[in-house]
C-alpha positions in Angstrom: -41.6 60.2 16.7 -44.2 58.3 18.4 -43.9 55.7 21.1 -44.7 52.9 19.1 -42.2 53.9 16.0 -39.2 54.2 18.7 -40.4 50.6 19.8 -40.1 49.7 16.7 -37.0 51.4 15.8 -35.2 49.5 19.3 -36.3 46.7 18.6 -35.1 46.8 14.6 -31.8 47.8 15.9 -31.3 44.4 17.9 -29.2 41.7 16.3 -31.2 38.9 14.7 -30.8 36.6 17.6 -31.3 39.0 20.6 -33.4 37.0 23.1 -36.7 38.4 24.4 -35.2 39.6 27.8 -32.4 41.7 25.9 -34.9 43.1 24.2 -37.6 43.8 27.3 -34.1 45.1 29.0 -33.6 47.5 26.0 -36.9 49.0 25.7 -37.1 49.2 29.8 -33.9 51.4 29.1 -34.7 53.7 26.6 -38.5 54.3 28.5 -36.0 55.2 31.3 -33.9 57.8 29.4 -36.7 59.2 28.2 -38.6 59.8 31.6 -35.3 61.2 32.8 -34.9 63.7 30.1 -38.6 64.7 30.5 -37.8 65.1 33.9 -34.9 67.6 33.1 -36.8 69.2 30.2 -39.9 69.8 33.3 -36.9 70.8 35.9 -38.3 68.5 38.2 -34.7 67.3 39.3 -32.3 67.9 42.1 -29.2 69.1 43.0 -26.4 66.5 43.4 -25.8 68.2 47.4 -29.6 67.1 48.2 -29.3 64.1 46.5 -26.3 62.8 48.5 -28.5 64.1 51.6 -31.1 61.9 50.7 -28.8 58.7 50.2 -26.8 59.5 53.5 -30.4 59.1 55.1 -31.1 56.0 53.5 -28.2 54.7 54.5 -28.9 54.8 58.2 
């Protein structure tokens, strides 16, 4: 499926009267999801150890 036919299957799958910003949110969403699972797919990811590391230092 293409970019553009998932937009337009997300935004077909909103009730009637969704407002713009529920919308925005729901597409904002599902890009998200998608670049995560990419990112698993590429192994580009972490292991929950380093990533509590990494918020322990931000924390500071």
């Amino acid at each position: 499926m293409t970019t553009k036919e998932r937009i337009k299957e997300i935004i077909d799958n909103q009730p009637d009267d969704a407002t713009y910003e529920e919308i925005i949110r729901e597409l904002a969403f599902s890009g998200m999801v998608e670049r995560g699972l990419k990112d698993v797919r590429d192994q580009h990811v972490i292991s929950n150890e380093e990533m509590g590391k990494r918020i322990r230092l931000w924390q500071k």
